[in-house]
C-alpha positions as CSV (number, residue, x, y, z in Angstrom):
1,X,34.9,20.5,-8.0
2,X,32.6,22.4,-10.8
3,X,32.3,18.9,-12.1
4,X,31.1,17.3,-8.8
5,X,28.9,20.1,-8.1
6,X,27.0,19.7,-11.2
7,X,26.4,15.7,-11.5
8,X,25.3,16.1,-7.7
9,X,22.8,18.4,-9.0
10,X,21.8,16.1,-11.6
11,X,21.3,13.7,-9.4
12,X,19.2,15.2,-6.7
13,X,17.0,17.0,-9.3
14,X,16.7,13.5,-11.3
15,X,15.4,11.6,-7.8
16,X,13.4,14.5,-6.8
17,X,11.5,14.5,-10.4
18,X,11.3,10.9,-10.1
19,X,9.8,10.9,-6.8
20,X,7.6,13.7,-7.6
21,X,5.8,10.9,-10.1
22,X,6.2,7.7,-7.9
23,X,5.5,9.1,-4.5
24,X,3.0,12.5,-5.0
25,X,1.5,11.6,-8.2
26,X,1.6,8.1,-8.9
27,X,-0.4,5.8,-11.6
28,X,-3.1,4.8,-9.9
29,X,-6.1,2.2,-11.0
30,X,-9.7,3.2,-11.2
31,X,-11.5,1.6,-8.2
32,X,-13.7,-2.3,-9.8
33,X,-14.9,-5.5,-8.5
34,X,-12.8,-7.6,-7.4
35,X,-12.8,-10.7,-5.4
36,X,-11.4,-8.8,-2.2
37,X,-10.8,-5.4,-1.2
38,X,-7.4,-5.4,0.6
39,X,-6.3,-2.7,3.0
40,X,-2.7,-2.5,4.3
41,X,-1.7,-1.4,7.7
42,X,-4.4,1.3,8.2
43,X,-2.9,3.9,10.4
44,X,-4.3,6.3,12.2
45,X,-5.0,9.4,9.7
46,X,-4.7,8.3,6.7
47,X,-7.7,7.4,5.5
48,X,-7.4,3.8,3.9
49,X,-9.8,2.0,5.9
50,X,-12.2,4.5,5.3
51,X,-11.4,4.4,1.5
52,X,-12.0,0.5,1.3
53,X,-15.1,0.5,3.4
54,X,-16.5,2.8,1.1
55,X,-15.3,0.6,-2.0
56,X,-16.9,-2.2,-0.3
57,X,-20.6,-0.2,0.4
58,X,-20.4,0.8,-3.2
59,X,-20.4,-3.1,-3.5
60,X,-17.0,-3.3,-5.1
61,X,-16.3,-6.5,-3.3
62,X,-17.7,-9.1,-1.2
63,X,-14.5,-9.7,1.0
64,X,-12.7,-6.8,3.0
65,X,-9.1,-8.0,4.6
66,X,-7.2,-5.9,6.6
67,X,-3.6,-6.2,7.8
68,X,-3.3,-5.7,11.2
69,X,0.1,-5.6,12.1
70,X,0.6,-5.6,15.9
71,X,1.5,-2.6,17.1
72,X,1.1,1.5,17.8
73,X,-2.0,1.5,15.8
74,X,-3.5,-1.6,15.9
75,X,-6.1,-1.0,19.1
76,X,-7.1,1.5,17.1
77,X,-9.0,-0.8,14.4
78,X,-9.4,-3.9,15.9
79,X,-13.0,-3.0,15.8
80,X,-13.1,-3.2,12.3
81,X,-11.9,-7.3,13.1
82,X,-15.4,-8.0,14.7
83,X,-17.6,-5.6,13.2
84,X,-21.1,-7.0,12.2
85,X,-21.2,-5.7,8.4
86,X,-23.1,-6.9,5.3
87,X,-20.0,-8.5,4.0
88,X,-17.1,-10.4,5.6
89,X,-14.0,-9.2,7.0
90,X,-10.5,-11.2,7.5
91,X,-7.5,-9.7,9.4
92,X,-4.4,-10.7,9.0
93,X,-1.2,-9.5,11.2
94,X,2.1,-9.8,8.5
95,X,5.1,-11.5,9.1
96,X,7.3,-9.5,9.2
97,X,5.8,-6.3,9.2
98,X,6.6,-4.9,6.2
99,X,4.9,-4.6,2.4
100,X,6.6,-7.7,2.1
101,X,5.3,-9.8,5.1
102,X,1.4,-8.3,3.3
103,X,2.3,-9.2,0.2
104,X,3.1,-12.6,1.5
105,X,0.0,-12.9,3.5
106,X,-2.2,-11.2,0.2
107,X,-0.6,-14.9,-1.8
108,X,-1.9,-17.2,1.1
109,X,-4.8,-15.6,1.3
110,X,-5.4,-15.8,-2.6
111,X,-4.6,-19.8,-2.3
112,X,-6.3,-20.2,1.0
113,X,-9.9,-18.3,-0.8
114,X,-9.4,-18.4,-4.6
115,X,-9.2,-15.3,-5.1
116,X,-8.4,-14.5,-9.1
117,X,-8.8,-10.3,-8.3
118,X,-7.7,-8.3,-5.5
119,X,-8.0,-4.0,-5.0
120,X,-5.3,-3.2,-2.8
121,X,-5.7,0.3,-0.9
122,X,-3.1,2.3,0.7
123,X,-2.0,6.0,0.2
124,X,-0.1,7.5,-2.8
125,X,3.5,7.6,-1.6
126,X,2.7,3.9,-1.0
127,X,1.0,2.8,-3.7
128,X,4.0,2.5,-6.9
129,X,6.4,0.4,-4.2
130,X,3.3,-1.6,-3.1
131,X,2.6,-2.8,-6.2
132,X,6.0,-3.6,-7.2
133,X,6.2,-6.1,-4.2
134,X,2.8,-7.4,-4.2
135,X,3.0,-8.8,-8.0
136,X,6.0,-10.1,-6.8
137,X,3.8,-12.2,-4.8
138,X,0.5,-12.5,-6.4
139,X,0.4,-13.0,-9.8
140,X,-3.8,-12.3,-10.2
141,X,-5.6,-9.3,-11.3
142,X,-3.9,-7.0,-9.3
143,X,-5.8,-3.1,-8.8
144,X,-4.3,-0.1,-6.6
145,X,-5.9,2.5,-5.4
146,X,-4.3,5.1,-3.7
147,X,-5.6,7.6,-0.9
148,X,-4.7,11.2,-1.2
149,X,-2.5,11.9,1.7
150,X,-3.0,15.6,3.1
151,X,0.4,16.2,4.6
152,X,2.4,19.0,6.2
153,X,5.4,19.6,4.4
154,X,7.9,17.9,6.7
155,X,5.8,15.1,6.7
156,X,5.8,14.8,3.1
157,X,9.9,15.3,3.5
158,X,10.0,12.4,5.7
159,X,7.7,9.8,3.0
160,X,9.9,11.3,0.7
161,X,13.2,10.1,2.1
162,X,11.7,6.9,3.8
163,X,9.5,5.7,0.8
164,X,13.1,6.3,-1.1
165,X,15.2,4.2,1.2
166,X,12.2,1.7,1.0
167,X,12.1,1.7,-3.2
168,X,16.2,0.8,-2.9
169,X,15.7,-2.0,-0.6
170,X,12.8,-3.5,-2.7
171,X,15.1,-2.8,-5.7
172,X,17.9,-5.3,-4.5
173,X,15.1,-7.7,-3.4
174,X,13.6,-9.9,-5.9
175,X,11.9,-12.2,-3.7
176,X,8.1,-12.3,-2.3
C-alpha cells in the first residue's frame, strides 16, 4: 500500500513538474520575419489575433493566415477575413478541427504559396504540443510564439488536464 502510495506520488509530482515547463512556461521563439504569420483558432480572450496583428504592423510578415474553424467563436473574427489592411490575409477553416486539421492546412498552404518560413501564434499551454504536430507537417522554418494566458486558477486546472490528455493523443500519433 506504502509502496503504491509513493510511486503515485512520484508520478503526479513528475507530470505536474513536467507540465509546469510545457504548459506555463514553455520554450518559446523570439518573434522574426517570416514568410507568413500564422494564427490558430483565435478565441475569444486570448489574445492571439491581437499578438499576430501586431507582429504583422511591426512588419514581421507580409502574409497573415488565420484558422477559422467553424464554430462558437468564429462570428466573432470573421471580420479580420475581409478587413482592408496593408497586407494580405487568408482564412482557412481546418479539417478536422484540431492542431492537426491546422497543421494540415499550414503544409497546403506552404505548397499552395511557397512559403520556406512560417511564425505560428497561439498561447503558452498551446504552444510545446503545437509545435510538435505542426513539424510533423511542415518541415520549413518553423517559429512559435506564444501569448501569455492570464488565467483563473480553475481555468489553468482545466488546460492543465486537457492540454495533457491532448500531449498523450499526439504522442501515439505520428502522422500529419
Amino acid at each position: 500500500m506504502i509502496t503504491a502510495l509513493a510511486w503515485s506520488s512520484v508520478v503526479l509530482a513528475t507530470w505536474v513538474t513536467a507540465g509546469f515547463f510545457v504548459f506555463v512556461v514553455p520554450a518559446v521563439d523570439r518573434p522574426q520575419r517570416a514568410d507568413a504569420i500564422v494564427v490558430l483558432a483565435p478565441v475569444v480572450g486570448t489574445g492571439r489575433l491581437e499578438l499576430a496583428e501586431e507582429l504583422m504592423s511591426d512588419g514581421l510578415g507580409t502574409l497573415l493566415v488565420v484558422s477559422m474553424p467553424d464554430g462558437v467563436h468564429r462570428h466573432n473574427f470573421s471580420e479580420v477575413c475581409r478587413a482592408n489592411r496593408s497586407y494580405r490575409i487568408i482564412c482557412f477553416d481546418p479539417d478536422p478541427v484540431t492542431t492537426q486539421g491546422e497543421a494540415r492546412a499550414i503544409q497546403r498552404l506552404s505548397e499552395e504559396f511557397n512559403w520556406g518560413s512560417i511564425t505560428v501564434v497561439t498561447n503558452e499551454f498551446h504552444v510545446a504540443r503545437a509545435e510538435l504536430i505542426i513539424q510533423r507537417c511542415y518541415s520549413y522554418e518553423l517559429n512559435m510564439v506564444a501569448v501569455r494566458s492570464d488565467l483563473a486558477l480553475k481555468d489553468w486546472a482545466y488546460q492543465f488536464l486537457y492540454q495533457s490528455a491532448s500531449w498523450a493523443k499526439a504522442a501515439i500519433s505520428y502522422e500529419c
